[in-house]
One Martini backbone bead per residue (centre of mass of N, CA, C, O) as a GRO file, in nm:
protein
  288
    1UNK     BB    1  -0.237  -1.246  -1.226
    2UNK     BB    2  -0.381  -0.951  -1.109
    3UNK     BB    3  -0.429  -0.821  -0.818
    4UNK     BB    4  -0.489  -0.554  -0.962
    5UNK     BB    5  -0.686  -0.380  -1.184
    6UNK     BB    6  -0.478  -0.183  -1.269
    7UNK     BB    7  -0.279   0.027  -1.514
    8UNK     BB    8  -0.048   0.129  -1.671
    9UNK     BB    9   0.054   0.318  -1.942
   10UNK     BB   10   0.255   0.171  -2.170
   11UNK     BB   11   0.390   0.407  -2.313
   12UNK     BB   12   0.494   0.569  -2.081
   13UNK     BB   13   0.653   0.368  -1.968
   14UNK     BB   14   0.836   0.301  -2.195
   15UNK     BB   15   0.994   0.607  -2.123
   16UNK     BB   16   1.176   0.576  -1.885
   17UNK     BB   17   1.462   0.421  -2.006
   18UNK     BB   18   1.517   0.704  -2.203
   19UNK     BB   19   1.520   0.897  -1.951
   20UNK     BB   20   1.745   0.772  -1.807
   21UNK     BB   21   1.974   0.786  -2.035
   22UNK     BB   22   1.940   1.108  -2.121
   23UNK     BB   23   2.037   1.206  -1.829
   24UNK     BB   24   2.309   1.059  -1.817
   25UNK     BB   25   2.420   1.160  -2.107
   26UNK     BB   26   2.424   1.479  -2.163
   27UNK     BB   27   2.704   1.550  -2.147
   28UNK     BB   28   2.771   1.391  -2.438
   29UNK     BB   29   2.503   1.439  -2.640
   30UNK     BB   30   2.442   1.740  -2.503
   31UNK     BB   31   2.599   1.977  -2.400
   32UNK     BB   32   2.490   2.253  -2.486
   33UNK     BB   33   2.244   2.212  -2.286
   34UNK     BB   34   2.435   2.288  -2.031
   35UNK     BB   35   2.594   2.546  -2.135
   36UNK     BB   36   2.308   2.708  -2.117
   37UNK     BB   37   2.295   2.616  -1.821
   38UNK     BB   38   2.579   2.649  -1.672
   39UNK     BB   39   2.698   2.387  -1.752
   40UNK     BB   40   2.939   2.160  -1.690
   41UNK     BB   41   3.031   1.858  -1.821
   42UNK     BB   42   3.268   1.765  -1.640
   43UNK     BB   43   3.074   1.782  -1.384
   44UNK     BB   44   2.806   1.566  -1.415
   45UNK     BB   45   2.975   1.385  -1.296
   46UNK     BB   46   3.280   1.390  -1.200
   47UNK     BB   47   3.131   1.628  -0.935
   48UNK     BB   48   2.831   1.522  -0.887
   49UNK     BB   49   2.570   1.702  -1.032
   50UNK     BB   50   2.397   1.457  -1.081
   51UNK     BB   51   2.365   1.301  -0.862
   52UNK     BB   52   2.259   1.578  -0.669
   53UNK     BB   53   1.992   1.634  -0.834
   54UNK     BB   54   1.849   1.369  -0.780
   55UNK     BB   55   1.831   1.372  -0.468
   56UNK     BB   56   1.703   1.598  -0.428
   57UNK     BB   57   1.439   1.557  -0.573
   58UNK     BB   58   1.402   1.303  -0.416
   59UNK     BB   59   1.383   1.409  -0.144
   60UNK     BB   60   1.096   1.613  -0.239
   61UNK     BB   61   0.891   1.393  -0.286
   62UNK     BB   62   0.956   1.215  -0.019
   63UNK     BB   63   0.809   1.483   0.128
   64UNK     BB   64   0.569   1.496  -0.048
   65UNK     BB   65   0.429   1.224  -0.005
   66UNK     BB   66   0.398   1.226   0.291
   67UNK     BB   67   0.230   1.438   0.339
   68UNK     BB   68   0.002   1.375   0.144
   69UNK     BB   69  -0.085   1.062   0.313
   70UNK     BB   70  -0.136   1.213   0.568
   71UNK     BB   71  -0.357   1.396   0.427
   72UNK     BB   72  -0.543   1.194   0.345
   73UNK     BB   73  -0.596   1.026   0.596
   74UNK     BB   74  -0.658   1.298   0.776
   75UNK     BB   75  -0.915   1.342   0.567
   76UNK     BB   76  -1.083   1.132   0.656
   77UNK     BB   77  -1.111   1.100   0.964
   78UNK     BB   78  -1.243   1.380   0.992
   79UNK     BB   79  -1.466   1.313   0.876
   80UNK     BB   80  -1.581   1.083   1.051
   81UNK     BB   81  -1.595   1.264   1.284
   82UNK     BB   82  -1.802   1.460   1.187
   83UNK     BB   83  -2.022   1.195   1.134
   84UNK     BB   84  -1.970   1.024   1.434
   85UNK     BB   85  -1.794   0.721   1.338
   86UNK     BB   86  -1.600   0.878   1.522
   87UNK     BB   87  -1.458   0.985   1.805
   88UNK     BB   88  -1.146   0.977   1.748
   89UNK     BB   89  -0.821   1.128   1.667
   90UNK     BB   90  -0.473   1.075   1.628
   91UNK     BB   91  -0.140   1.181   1.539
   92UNK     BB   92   0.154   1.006   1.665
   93UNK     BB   93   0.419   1.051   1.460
   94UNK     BB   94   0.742   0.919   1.582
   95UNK     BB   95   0.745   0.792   1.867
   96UNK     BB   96   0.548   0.561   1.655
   97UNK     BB   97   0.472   0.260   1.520
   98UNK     BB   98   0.253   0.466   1.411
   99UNK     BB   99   0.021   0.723   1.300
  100UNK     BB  100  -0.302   0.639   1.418
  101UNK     BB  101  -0.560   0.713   1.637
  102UNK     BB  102  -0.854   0.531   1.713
  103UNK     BB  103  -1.181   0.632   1.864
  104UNK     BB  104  -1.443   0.497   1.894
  105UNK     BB  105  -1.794   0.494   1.959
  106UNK     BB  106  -1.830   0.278   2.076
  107UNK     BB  107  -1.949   0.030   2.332
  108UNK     BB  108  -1.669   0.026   2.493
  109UNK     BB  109  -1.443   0.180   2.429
  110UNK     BB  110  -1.218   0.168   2.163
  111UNK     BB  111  -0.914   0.105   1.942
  112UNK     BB  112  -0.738   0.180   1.695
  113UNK     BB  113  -0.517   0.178   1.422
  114UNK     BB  114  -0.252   0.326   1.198
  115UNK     BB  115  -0.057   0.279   0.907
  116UNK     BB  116   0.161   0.427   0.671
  117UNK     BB  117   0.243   0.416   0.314
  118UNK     BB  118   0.399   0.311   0.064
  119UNK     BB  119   0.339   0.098  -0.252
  120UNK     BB  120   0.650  -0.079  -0.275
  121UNK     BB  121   0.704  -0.257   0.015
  122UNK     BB  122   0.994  -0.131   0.179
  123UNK     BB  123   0.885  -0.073   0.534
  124UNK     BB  124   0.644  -0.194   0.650
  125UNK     BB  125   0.810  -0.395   0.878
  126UNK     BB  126   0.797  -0.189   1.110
  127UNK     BB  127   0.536  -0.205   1.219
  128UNK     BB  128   0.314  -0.176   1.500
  129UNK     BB  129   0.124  -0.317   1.698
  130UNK     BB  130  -0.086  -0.225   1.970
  131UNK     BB  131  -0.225  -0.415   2.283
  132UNK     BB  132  -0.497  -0.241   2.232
  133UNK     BB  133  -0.570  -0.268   1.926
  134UNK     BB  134  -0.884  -0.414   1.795
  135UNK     BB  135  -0.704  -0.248   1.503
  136UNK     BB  136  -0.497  -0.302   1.217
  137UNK     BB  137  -0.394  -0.079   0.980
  138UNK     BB  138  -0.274  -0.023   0.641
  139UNK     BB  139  -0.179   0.278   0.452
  140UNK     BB  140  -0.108   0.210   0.102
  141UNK     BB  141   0.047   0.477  -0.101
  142UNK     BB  142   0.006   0.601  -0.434
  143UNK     BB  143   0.165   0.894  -0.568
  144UNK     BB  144   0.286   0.844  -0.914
  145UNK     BB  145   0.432   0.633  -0.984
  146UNK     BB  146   0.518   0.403  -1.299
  147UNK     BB  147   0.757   0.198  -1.306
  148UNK     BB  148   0.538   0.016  -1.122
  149UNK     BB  149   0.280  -0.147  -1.062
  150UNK     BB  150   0.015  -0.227  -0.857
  151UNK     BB  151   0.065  -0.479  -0.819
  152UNK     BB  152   0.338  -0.518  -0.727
  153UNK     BB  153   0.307  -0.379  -0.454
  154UNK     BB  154   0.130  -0.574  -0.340
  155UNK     BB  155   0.276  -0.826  -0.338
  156UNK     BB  156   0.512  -0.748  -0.174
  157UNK     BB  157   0.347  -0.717   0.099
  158UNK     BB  158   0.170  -0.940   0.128
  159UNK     BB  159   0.403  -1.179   0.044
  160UNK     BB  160   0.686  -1.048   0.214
  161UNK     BB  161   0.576  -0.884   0.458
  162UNK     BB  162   0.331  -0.968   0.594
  163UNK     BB  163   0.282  -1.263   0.620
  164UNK     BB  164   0.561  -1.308   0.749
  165UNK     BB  165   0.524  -1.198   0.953
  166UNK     BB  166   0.275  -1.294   1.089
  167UNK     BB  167   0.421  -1.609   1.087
  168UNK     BB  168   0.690  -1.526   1.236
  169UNK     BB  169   0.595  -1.252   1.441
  170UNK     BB  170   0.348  -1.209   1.537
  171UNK     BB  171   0.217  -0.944   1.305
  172UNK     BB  172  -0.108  -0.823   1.338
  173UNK     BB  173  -0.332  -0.740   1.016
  174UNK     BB  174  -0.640  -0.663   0.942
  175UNK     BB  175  -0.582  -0.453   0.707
  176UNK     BB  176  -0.493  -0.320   0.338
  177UNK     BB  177  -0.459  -0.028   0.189
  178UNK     BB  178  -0.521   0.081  -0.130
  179UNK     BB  179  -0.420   0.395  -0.263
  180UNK     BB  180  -0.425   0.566  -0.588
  181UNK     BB  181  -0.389   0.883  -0.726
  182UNK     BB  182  -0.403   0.790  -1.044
  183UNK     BB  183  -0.710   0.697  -0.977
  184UNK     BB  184  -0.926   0.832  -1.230
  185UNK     BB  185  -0.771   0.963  -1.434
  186UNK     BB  186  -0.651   1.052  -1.716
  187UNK     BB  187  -0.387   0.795  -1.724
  188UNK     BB  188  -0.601   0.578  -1.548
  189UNK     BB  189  -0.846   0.452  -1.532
  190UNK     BB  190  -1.111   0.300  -1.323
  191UNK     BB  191  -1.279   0.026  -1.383
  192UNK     BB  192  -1.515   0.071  -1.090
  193UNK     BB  193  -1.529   0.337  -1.299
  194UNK     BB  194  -1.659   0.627  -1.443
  195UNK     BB  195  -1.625   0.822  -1.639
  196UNK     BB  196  -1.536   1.155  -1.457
  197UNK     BB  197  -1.425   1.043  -1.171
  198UNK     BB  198  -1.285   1.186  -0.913
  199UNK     BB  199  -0.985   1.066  -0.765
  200UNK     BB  200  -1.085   1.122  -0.510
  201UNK     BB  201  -1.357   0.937  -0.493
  202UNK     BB  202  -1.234   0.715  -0.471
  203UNK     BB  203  -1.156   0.422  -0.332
  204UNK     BB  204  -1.008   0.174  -0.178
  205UNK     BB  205  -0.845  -0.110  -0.120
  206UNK     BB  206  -0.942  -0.419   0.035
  207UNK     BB  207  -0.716  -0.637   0.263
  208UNK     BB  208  -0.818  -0.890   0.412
  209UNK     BB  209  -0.722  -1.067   0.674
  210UNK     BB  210  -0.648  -1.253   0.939
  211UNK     BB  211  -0.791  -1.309   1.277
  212UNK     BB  212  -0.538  -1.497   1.292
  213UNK     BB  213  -0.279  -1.667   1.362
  214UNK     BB  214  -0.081  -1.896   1.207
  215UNK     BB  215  -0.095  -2.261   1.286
  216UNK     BB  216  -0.050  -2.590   1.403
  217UNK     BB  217  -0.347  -2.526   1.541
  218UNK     BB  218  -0.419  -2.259   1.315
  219UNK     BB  219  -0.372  -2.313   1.019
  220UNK     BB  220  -0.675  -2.135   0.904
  221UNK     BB  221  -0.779  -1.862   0.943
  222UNK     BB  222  -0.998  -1.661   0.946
  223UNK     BB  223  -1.142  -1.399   0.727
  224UNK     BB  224  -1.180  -1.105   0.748
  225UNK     BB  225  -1.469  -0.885   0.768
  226UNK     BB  226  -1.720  -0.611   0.767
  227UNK     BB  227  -1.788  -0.741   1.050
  228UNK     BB  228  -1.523  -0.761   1.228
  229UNK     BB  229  -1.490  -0.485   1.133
  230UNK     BB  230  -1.467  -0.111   1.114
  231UNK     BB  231  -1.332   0.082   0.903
  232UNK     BB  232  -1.367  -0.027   0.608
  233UNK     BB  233  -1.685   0.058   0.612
  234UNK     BB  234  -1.649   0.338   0.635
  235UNK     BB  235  -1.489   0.422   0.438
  236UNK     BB  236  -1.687   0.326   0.193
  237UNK     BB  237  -1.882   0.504   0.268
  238UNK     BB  238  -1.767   0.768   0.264
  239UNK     BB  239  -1.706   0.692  -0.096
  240UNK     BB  240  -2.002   0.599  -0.153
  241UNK     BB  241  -2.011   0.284  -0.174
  242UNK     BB  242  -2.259   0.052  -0.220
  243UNK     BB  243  -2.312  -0.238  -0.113
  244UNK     BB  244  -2.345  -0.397  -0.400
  245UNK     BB  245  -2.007  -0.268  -0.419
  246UNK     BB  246  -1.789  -0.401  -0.204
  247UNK     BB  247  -1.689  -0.631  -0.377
  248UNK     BB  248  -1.493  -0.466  -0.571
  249UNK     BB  249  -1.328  -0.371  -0.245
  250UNK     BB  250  -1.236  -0.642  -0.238
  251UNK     BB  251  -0.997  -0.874  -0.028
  252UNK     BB  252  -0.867  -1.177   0.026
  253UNK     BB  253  -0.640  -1.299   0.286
  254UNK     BB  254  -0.515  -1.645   0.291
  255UNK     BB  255  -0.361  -1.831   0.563
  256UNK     BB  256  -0.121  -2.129   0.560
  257UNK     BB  257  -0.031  -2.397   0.756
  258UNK     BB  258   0.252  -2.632   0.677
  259UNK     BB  259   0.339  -2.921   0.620
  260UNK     BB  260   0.650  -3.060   0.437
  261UNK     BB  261   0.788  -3.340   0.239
  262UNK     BB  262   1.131  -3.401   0.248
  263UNK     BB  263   1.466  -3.469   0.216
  264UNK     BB  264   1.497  -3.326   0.494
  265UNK     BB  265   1.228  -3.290   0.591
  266UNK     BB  266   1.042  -3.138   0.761
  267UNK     BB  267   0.826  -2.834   0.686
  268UNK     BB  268   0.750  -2.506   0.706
  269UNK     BB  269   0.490  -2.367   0.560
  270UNK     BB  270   0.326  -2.052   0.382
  271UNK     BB  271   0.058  -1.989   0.227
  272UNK     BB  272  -0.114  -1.792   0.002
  273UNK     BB  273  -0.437  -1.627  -0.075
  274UNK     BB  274  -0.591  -1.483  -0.321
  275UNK     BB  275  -0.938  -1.308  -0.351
  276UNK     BB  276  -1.203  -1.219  -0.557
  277UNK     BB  277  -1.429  -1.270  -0.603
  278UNK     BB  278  -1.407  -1.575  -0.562
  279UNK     BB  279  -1.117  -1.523  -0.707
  280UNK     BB  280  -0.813  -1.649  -0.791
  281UNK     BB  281  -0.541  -1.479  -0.809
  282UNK     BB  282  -0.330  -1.554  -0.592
  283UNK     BB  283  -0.024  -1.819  -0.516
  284UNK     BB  284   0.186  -1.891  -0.225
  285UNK     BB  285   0.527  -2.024  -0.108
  286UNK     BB  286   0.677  -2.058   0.152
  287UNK     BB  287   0.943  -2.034   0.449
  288UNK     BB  288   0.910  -2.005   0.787
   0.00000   0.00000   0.00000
C-alpha cells in the first residue's frame, strides 16, 4: 500500500523512458535536427556535448527548486509571524545544518528548528537537530519531477534514513512534512481535496515521529501528536484545514526496538510502522 495517497498520471510517467532514449540517440535517429540548430552530430557524444547540456540543466533546476522550496517555507513562516503565531524566524543560511529558527510566542520563550530538502530521501542525513530546539521539523518539498512516486520519496526518508538515523546515532526528528509542488494542479488532483483548489492553499503532510529515542530501555515510545508539537497545527491552521480533517493531514511514524533471535545469535531489530487514520498503511525491520 502507498504510504501517500498521491500518484503521478501513469500514462506521462509512462514516457519518461522514450525520452530518454530519443535524447540519447539524436545524434543517430535524427542528425539533420542537430545540424538544423548547427550542432555537429559527431560532437554530441563524442566531444560530450549532450553530456554538458544535461548538467547544466540539471544545474539550473537545482538552482531553481532551492530556491522554489526555501522560498516556500519562507513565507510560510511569515506569514505565522504576520498572524503573531510565532514570535519571530531567522533563515539560518549555509552556516547551519538546519535552515530556519523560530522563536514562539510561548512564555517562556523556546524556539525550534527547520530543515528544508528535496523529497527524493537522497540528503535528509546531513540535518542536524540543535541542542536547545524543543522541536526539530524536516520540510520535504516535491518540486515537480515525476520519475518516482511520492510515496517512493516519502518511504526513503522515512524507512532509510530518518529512523536509522533516529535509532543508531540519536538524531531525533519531531515530524516530516511533504508538501508537493503538483499537488493540487491540473496534472494532478489531490484526493484531500476538490477539484478547482489552486495548488498553493493545499496544505502539506505531516509524519509525527517517536517523542523520544527508541531503546532496549524505552523500546517504543509514543509518538508525537498536534497537541506535544507547536508547528505542525499551526501550519495545519495557516492552510485552512478545520478541526474535523486534521486526521486527513497526519501520519504516526511508530519506532520500535526489539531483541530478535537468530541463528547467529541475538540481534537488535528496528520496527517502522505507518498509520493514517488508524490504518497500518506500510510496516518494515531493519538491522540497528
Amino acid at each position: 500500500m502507498n504510504i501517500l495517497p498521491c500518484k503521478h498520471d501513469e500514462i506521462a510517467v509512462a514516457q519518461i523512458a522514450p525520452t530518454v532514449e530519443l535524447l540519447k540517440n539524436l545524434d543517430t535517429k535524427y542528425p539533420q535536427v542537430l545540424r538544423e540548430e548547427k550542432i555537429v552530430p559527431d560532437d554530441y557524444h563524442g566531444k560530450k556535448v549532450f553530456r554538458s547540456a544535461v548538467e547544466t540543466i540539471r544545474g539550473q533546476y537545482i538552482a531553481s527548486s532551492i530556491t522554489s522550496r526555501h522560498g516556500t517555507v519562507h513565507g510560510v513562516l511569515s506569514e505565522l509571524k504576520t498572524q503573531k503565531k510565532i514570535a519571530d524566524f531567522d533563515e539560518s543560511g549555509n552556516a547551519k545544518r538546519y535552515d530556519f529558527e523560530v522563536l514562539f510566542s510561548e512564555e517562556p520563550r523556546v524556539a525550534g528548528a527547520l530543515e528544508v530538502k528535496g523529497g527524493e530521501g537522497n540528503s535528509v542525513n546531513i540535518s542536524e537537530r540543535p541542542l536547545w530546539a524543543v522541536e526539530f521539523l524536516v520540510w520535504c518539498h516535491l518540486d515537480g519531477a515525476i520519475t518516482n512516486q511520492p510515496s517512493h520519496g516519502a518511504h526513503a526518508i522515512i524507512f532509510n534514513r530518518l529512523t536509522s538515523e533516529l535509532v543508531k546515532r540519536k538524531k531525533r526528528v519531531d515530524a516530516v512534512l511533504f508538501r508537493d509542488a503538483l499537488c493540487g494542479s491540473a496534472l494532478r488532483p489531490c484526493p484531500k481535496y476538490k477539484q478547482g483548489v489552486a495548488p498553493a492553499s493545499i496544505a502539506p503532510d505531516i509524519f509525527l515521529f517517536p517523542q523520544s529515542v527508541p531503546s532496549l530501555q524505552n523500546p517504543k515510545p509514543p509518538v508525537h501528536t498536534l497537541e506535544t508539537l507547536l508547528l505542525p497545527k499551526m501550519i495545519l491552521d495557516l492552510f485552512h484545514v478545520a478541526k474535523e480533517d486534521y486526521r486527513k493531514h497526519l501520519w504516526e511514524v511508530s519506532v520500535e526496538v526489539l531483541k530478535v533471535k537468530t541463528k547467529e545469535g541475538e540481534k537488535l531489530k528496528r520496527r517502522t510502522t505507518i498509520l493514517h487514520e488508524g490504518i497500518k498503511l506500510e510496516e518494515g525491520e531493519a538491522n540497528v
